[in-house]
C-alpha positions in Angstrom: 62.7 144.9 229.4 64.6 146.5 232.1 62.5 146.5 235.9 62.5 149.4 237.5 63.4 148.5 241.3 60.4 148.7 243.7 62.4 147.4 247.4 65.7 147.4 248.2 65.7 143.6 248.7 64.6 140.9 247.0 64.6 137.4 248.5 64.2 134.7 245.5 63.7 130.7 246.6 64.4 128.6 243.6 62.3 125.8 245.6 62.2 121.7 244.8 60.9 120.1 248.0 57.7 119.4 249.4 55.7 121.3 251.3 56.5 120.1 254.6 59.9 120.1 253.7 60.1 123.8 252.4 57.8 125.4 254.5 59.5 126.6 257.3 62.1 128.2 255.0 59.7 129.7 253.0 57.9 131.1 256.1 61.0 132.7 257.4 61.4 134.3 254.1 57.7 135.7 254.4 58.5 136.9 257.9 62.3 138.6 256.9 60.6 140.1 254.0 57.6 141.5 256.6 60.1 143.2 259.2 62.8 144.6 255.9 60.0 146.2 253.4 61.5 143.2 251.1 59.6 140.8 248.4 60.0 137.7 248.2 59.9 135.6 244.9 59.4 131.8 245.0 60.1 129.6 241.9 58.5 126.0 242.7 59.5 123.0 240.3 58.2 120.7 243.0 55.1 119.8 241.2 53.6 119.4 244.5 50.0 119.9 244.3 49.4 120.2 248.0 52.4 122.9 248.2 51.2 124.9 245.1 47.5 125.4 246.6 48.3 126.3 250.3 51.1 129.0 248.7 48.2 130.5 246.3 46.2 131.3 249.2 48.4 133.5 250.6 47.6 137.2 249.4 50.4 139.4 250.6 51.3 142.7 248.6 55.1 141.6 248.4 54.7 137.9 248.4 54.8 135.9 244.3 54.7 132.3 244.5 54.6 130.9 240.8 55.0 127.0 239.6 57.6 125.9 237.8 58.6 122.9 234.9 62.3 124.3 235.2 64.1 121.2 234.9 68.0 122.2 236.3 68.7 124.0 239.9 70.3 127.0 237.4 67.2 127.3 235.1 64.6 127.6 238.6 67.1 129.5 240.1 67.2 132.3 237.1 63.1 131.6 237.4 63.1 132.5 240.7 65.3 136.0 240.3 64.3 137.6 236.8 61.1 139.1 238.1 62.5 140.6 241.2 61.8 144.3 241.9 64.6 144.4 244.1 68.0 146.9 243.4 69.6 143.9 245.5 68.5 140.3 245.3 69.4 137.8 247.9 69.3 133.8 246.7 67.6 131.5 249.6 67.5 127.4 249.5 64.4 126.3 250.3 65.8 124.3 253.6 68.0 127.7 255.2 66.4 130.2 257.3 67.2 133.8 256.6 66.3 136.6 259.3 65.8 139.9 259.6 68.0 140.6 262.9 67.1 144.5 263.4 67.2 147.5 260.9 70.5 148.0 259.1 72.9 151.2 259.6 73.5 150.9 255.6 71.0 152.8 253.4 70.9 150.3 250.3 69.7 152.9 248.0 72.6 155.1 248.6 75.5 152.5 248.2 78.0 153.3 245.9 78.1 151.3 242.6 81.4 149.5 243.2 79.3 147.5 245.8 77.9 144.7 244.3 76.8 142.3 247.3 75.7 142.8 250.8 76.2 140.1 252.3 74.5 139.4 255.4 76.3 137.1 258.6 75.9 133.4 257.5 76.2 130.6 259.9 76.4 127.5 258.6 74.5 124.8 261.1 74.2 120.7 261.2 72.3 118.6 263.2 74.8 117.0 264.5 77.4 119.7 265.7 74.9 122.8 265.7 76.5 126.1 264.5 79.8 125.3 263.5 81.2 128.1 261.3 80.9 131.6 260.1 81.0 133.3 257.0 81.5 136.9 258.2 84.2 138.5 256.1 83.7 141.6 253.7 85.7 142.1 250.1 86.5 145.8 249.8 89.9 145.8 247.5 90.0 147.5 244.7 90.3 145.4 241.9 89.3 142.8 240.2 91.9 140.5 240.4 92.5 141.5 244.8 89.4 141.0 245.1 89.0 137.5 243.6 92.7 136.4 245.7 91.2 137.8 249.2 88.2 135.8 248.5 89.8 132.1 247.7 92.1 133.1 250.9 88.9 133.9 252.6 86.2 131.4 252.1 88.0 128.6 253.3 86.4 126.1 251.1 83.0 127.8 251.9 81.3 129.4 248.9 78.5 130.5 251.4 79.1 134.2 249.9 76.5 133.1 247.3 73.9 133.9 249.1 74.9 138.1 249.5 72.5 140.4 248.4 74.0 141.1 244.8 72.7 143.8 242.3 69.6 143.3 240.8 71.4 143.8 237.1 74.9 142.2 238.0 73.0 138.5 239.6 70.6 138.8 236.3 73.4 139.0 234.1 75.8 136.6 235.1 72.4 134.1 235.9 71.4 134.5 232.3 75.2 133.5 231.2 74.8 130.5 234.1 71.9 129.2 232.0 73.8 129.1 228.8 76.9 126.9 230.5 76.6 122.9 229.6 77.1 121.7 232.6 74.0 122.9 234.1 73.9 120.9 237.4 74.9 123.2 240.1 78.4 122.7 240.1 79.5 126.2 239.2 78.4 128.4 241.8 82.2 128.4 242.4 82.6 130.3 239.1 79.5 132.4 239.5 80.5 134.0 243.0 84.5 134.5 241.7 82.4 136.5 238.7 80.5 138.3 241.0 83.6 139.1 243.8 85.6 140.3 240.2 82.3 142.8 239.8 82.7 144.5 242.8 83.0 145.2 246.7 81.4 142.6 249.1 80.0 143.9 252.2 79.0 142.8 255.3 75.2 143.8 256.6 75.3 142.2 260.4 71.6 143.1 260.6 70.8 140.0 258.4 71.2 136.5 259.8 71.3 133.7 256.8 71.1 130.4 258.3 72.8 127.5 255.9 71.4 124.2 257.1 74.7 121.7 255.6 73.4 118.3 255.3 75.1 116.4 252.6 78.8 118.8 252.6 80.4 117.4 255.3 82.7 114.3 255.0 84.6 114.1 251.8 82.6 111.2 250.9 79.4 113.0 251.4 80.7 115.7 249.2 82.1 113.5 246.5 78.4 111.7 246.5 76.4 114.9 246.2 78.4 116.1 243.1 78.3 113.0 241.3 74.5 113.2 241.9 74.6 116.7 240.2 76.3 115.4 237.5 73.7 112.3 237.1 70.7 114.4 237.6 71.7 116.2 234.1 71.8 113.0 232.3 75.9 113.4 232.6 78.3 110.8 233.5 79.4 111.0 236.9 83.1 111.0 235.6 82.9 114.6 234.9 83.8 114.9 238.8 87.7 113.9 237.6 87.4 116.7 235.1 85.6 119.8 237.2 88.5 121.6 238.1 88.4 121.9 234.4 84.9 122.8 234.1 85.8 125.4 236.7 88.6 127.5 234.9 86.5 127.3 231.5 83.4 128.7 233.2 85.1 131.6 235.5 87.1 132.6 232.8 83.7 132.9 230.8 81.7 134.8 233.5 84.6 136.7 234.2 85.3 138.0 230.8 81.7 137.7 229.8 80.9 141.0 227.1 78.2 142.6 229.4 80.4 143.4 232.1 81.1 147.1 233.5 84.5 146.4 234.7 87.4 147.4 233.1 88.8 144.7 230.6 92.1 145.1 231.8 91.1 144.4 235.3 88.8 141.5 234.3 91.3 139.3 232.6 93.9 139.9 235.7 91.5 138.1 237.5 90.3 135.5 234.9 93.9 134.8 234.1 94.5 134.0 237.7 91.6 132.1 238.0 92.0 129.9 235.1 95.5 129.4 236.2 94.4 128.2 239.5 92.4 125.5 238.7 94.0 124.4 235.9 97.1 123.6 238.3 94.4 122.2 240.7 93.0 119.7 238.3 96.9 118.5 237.8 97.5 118.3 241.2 94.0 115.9 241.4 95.6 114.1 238.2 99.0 113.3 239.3 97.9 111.7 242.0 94.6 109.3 240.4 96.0 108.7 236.9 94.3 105.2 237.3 90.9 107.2 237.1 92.1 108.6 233.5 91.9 107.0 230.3 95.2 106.7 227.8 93.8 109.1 225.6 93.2 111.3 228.3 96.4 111.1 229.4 98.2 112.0 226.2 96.5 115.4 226.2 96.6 116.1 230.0 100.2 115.6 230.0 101.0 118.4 227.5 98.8 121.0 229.8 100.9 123.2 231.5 100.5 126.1 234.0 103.1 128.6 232.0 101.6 127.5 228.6 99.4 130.7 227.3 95.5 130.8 228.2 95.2 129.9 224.6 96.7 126.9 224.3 95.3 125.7 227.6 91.8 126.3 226.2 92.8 124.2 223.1 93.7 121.3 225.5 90.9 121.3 227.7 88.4 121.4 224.8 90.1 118.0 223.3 90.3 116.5 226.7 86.6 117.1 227.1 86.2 115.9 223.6 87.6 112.5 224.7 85.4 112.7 227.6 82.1 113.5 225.7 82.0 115.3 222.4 78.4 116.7 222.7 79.5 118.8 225.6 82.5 119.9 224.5 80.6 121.4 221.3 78.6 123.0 223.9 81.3 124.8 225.6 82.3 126.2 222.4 79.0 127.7 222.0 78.9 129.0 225.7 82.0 130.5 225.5 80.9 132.8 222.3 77.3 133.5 223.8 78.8 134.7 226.9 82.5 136.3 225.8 81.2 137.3 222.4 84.5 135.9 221.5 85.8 132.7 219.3 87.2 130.0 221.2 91.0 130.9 222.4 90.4 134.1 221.8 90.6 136.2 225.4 90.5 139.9 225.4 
């Protein structure tokens, strides 16, 4: 059933951490939501008892706290979001701050419909070295496939843009697709925002300060440890992390191309074409130098994938070197891909 929008903003937490660890987060939310006329939805899968009764005594009019046994980041994420009365809703971890900085010169309600995220200034913060980047840039080409180039030249390795404002319908929609995808660890949000920059215009609202606090994304060792703790927390082998550039051009082509989309087919495979290409030639790039990391098998199939060879027959290879890898999930991506396309597998249009 379709919800009819009540705000212009929704804030949804998808929140995991104790109460002392989420509650300052949670009580910037209640403040940003205060000063904007927002809501603010919380999805906790915490199973803090402590957390889950001080958060049920507080009775505010645009304030839903509700407990959780979502068992994947994705799944309490979508938890947190598909109850929001908001025409925009805005994603917040449950350690960032996000403040409301004075009232915005954009009327939200009278945005065109080629927006699809407002994306408020996002500074990214460590303990260590304070504020030490921006994410400040707006996407306003005109295309699908512009759109998703400016943004990989843009973001700069930062995929901070996930936490916009997006359209109530478009975050739904590519969320319930997210919760169909067998890798369900958190290691596509690459794929999601390229899905949602291929939807539409990304705009900048400067009277909205998101504040990312980066903890464990720092040193490349850091990095490589948090996503093979991803993988590990979904019961997956942490050798998936030699095969996620692969993960990421099955799953943006997906979202990309998925069958609820508004955007002009034409337009959409530009830019899943491109962004399949692109990490396909990544994940050889990564190959070529750590075949010691790759077993024979593996090899044998890797080395007929090339970047020229048609989407199709890429597909075909990337499902048997999954297949090597782990059978169950490459059955699964043959079921994700149909779900979300609507399409057999290899069969792009």
């Amino acid at each position: 059933m379709e919800i009819i929008p009540e705000y212009d903003l929704s804030v949804c937490i998808p929140s995991k951490r104790s109460l002392v660890d989420s509650k300052d987060s949670i009580s910037a939310a209640i403040g940003f939501c205060e000063s904007s006329k927002a809501e603010l939805q919380i999805s906790d899968n915490s199973q803090d008892e402590q957390k889950k009764e001080f958060w049920n005594n507080i009775n505010l009019n645009n304030f839903n706290y509700f407990s959780s046994n979502c068992k994947t980041s994705g799944e309490n994420w979508h938890n947190a979001a598909k109850n929001a009365k908001g025409s925009f809703i805005g994603m917040c971890s449950d350690d960032d701050l996000i403040i409301n900085i004075s009232n915005p010169d954009l009327n939200y309600s009278l945005l065109p419909h080629d927006i699809a995220g407002i994306k408020p200034s996002i500074n990214l913060w460590t303990k260590e070295l304070g504020f030490y980047k921006e994410n400040n840039f707006s996407i306003t080409d005109e295309t699908a496939l512009e759109r998703v180039i400016s943004y990989s030249k843009l973001c700069s390795g930062n995929n901070t843009t996930l936490y916009s404002f997006f359209r109530s319908d478009l975050l739904k929609e590519v969320q319930e697709a997210s919760i169909k995808n067998p890798i369900k660890s958190g290691t596509d949000d690459w794929s999601l925002v390229i899905a949602l920059v291929a939807s539409g215009k990304i705009i900048l609202d400067t009277s909205k300060l998101y504040i990312y606090k980066n903890q464990n994304w720092i040193k490349q060792k850091q990095i490589i440890d948090e996503q093979k703790k991803l993988y590990r927390n979904i019961n997956i082998c942490d050798r998936a992390l030699h095969f996620s550039k692969l993960f990421r051009a099955l799953n943006g082509l997906t979202y990309i191309t998925r069958k609820k989309s508004n955007i002009k087919r034409i337009q959409l495979l530009e830019a899943a074409n491109y962004t399949f290409k692109k990490n396909v030639k990544y994940f050889l790039d990564y190959y070529y130098e750590n075949k010691i990391l790759f077993l024979q098998k593996e090899k044998e199939k890797i080395n007929l994938l090339e970047i020229d060879n048609s989407i199709e027959k890429n597909m075909d290879l990337i499902l048997e070197i999954i297949r090597i890898w782990d059978y169950h999930v490459a059955d699964k991506y043959l079921d994700f891909y149909k779900n979300v396309t609507g399409n057999d597998w290899g069969i792009v249009k």
